[in-house]
N, C-alpha and C positions, 0 to 999 in steps of 0.2 A: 360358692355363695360368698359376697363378700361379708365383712364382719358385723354383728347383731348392730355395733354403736353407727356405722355407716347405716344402718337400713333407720334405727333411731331416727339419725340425724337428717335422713330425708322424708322423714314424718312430721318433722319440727319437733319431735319428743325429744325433752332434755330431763334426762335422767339422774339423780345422785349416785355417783358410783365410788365416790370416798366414804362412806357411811362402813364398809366392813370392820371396823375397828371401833365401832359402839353398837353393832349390834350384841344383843343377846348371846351370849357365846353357849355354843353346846344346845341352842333351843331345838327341837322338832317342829319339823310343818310337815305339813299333808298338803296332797296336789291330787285332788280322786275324780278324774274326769266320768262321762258316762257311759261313754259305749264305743266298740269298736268298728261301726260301719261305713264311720269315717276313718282315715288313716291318718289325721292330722294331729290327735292328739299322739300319738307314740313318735311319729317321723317329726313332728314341729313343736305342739304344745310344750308334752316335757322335756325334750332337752334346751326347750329355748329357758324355761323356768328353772330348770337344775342348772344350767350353768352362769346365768345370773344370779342366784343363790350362792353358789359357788364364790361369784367374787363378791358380792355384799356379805356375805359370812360364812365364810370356809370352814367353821366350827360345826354350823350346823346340820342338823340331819332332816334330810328329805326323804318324804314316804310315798312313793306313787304306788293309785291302786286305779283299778280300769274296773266300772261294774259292768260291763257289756249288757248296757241296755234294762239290767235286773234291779227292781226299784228296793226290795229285800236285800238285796249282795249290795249294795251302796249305804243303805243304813247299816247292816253290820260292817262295813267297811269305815264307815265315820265314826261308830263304838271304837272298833279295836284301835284307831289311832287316836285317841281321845285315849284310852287306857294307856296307848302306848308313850303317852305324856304329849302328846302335840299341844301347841300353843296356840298357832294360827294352822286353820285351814282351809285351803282353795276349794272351795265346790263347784265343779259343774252341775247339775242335778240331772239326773235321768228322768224325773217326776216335780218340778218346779212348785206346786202344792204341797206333796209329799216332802218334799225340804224346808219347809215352814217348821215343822218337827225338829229336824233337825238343828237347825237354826238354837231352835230354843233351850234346847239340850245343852249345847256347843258352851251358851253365855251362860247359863246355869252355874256350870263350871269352871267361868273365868277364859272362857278360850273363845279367840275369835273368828269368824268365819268373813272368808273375802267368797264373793258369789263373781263367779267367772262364765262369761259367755252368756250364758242363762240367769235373766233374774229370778227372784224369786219374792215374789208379789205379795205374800200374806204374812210376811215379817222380814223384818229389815235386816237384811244382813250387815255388818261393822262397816262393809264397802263392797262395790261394786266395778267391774273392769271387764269391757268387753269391745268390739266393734258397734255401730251403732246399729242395731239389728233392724229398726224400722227403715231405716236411712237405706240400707241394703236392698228392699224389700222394692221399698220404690222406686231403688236405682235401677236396679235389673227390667222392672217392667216397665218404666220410662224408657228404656233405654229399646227394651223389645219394642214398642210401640211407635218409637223413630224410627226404627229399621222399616216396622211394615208403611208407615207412612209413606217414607225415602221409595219403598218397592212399588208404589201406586196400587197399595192393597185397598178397596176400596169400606168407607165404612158401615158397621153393622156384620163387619166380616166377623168369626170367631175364632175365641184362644181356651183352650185350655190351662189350670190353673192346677198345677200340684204344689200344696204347701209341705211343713215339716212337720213332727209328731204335735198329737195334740194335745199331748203332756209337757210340750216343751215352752218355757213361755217364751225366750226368745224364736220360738218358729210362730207363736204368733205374733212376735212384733213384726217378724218378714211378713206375714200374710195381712197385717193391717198395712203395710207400705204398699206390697202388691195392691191390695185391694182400691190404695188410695190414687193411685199412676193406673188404672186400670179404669176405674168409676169415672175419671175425668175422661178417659179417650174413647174416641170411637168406635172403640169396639166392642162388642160382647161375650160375656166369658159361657164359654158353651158346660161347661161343668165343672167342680172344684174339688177336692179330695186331700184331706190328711192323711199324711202318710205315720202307719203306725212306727211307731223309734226309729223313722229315717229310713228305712230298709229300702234299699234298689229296689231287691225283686217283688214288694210288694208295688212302688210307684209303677213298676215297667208291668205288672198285672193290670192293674187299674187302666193305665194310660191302653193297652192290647185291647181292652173293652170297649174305651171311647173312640179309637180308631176305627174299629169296627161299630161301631154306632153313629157316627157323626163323617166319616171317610174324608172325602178331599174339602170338605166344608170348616176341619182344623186348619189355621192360618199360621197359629202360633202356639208354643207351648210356654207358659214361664213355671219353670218350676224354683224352689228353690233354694235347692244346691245342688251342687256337681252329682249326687249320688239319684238324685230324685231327678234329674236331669238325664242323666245317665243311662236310667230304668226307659225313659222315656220316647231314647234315641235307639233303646235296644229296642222296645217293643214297636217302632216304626220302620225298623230293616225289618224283623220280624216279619212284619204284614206288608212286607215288596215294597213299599211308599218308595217312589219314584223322583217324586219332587219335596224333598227332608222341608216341614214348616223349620223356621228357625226355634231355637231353643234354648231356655237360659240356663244360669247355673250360679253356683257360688263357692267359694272356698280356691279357686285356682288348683286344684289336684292337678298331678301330673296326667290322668289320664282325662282331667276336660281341658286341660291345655292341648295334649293332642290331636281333642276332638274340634277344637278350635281350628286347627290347624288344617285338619281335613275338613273343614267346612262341614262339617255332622254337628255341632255346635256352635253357638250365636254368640252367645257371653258368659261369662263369669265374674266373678268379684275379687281381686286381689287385697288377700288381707294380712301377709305375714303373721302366722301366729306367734311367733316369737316375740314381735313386737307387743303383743295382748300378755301373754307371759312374763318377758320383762316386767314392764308393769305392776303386774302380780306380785313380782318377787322383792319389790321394791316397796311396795305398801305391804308386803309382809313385812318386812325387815323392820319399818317404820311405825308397826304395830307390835313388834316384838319390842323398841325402843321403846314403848309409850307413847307414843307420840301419836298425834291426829294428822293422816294423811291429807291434802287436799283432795279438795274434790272440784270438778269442772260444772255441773252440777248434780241433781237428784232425780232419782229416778225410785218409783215404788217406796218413796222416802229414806232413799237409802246413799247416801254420798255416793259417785260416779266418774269414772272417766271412761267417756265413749270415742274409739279413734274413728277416723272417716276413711273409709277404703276406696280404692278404685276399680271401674268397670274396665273389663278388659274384652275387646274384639279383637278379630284377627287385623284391625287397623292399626292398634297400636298394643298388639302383645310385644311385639319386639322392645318398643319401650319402656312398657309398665314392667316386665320379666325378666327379660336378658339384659338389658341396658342397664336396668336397677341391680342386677345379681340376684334377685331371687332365685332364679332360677339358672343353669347353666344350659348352654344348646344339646351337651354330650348326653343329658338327661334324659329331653325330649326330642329332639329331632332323632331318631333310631328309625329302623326299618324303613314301614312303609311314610313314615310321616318325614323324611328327610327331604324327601321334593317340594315338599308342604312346606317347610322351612326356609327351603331357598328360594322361593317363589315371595315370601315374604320375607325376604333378605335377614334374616336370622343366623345363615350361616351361607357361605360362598357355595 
């Protein structure tokens, strides 16, 4: 992977990275993402954020805690770093309501909270740093809806709709984007389903019912993310499906890239989380100085920076992926997806 300020600087994100010598020396922060059913926050989120941290202040001390999905184990996890002197912390939220609480606690006693990935809508958090999650939402189903167009699927044809939990509020900004790139096109969404905390095998139950309900009259599925995608593409091998609808996805995992690749998946969304972290770690610093970070603008009333991601097809993974360094070919072209690879000139 080439280096975080390379991936930066093809983002146009221009960073402060001389600031380590005013920050806060010896401060705590906290980084408590919510759950592990994605693998991005352990493989991308935090070491993109600890090692940014690292060079804006090598004094200080980072807390990572993971609540896998447990809205209880995230609030005691926000106590005990709160006790443990933290001054700023990162929250993702596992329950984006339920971190309104938290939120208020945090300021109560002088500490600030950066809201990451997930807003959270019923109190403001000090700042805000995410991808832009509606922007995603509508990208993916825009992007489904050119493919069926492009395939002379004709309209009135139908798609299914898997969104993300429905505790999460950024899984409802993706599902008002879907819903918004969805309502315009000609199609019709044959059924819709939140998926409880992201879970695969809940999305891949659901989607094994509507296949069996609805059969070759599903055109398309947008689900979305990689995980709930995933679920979706398992439970259509499942049930023989011969001719795979296309299917969306998000996050770029290494295993919807390779589904990409074998043509078992349509798209995904490249979002470097490192790049989102960064960020993070940088309006941490900036808050531990006193200072008022910028913000691009507001969102839930709460100062913001939203990056814009790219959709990625097997048209142009080569370039969004390998060419950028995201990603290295040795990673994913293995086994049986290496013909997949060279087929899409990925690798000779």
């Amino acid at each position: 992977m080439k280096t975080l300020s390379h991936l930066l600087a093809s983002t146009g994100i221009v960073l402060s990275l001389g600031s380590a010598a005013f920050a806060q020396e010896n401060a705590t922060v906290a980084f408590l993402m919510p759950d592990q059913a994605s693998t991005r926050y352990e493989q991308h989120d935090y070491p993109g954020f600890k090692a940014e941290m690292e060079k804006l202040c090598p004094s200080c001390t980072v807390i990572y805690q993971n609540a896998n999905a447990d809205v209880a184990l995230q609030q005691q996890q926000f106590n005990s770093v709160i006790a443990q002197g933290a001054k700023v912390i990162v929250l993702d939220p596992v329950d984006s309501a339920a971190a309104a609480a938290l939120v208020e606690i945090a300021q109560s006693q002088d500490v600030k909270v950066i809201a990451y990935d997930r807003p959270i809508p019923d109190k403001p958090a000090d700042y805000y740093v995410s991808f832009d999650n509606q922007g995603i939402g509508q990208a993916i189903a825009q992007s489904l809806v050119d493919h069926l167009k492009a395939k002379g699927v004709p309209d009135g044809a139908g798609v299914l709709q898997i969104n993300g939990s429905p505790t999460d509020a950024a899984a409802g900004l993706i599902r008002d984007g879907i819903d918004s790139a969805l309502d315009a096109s000609p199609y019709k969404t044959l059924a819709e389903f939140d998926t409880p905390d992201w879970a695969p095998p809940k999305a891949q139950e659901w989607a094994a019912g509507q296949i069996t309900r609805f059969g070759d009259d599903i055109k398309g599925i947008v689900a979305a993310n990689d995980g709930t995608g995933g679920g979706a593409i398992a439970a259509l091998k499942a049930a023989g499906v011969k001719e795979m609808p296309p299917v969306t996805g998000n996050d770029a995992t290494i295993a919807a890239l390779q589904l990409i690749i074998s043509g078992d998946q349509y798209n995904t969304i490249s979002k470097p989380s490192e790049i989102v972290a960064a960020a993070a770690a940088n309006v941490a610093v900036k808050l531990l100085k006193g200072e008022t970070p910028e913000a691009t603008q507001k969102l839930y009333e709460t100062p913001s920076q939203l990056f814009v991601p790219a959709v990625v097809t097997a048209e142009n993974i080569k370039a969004e992926i390998f060419d950028k360094g995201i990603n290295k070919p040795e990673e994913i072209c293995t086994g049986e997806y290496v013909e997949g690879c060279r087929k899409l000139g990925i690798i000779q």
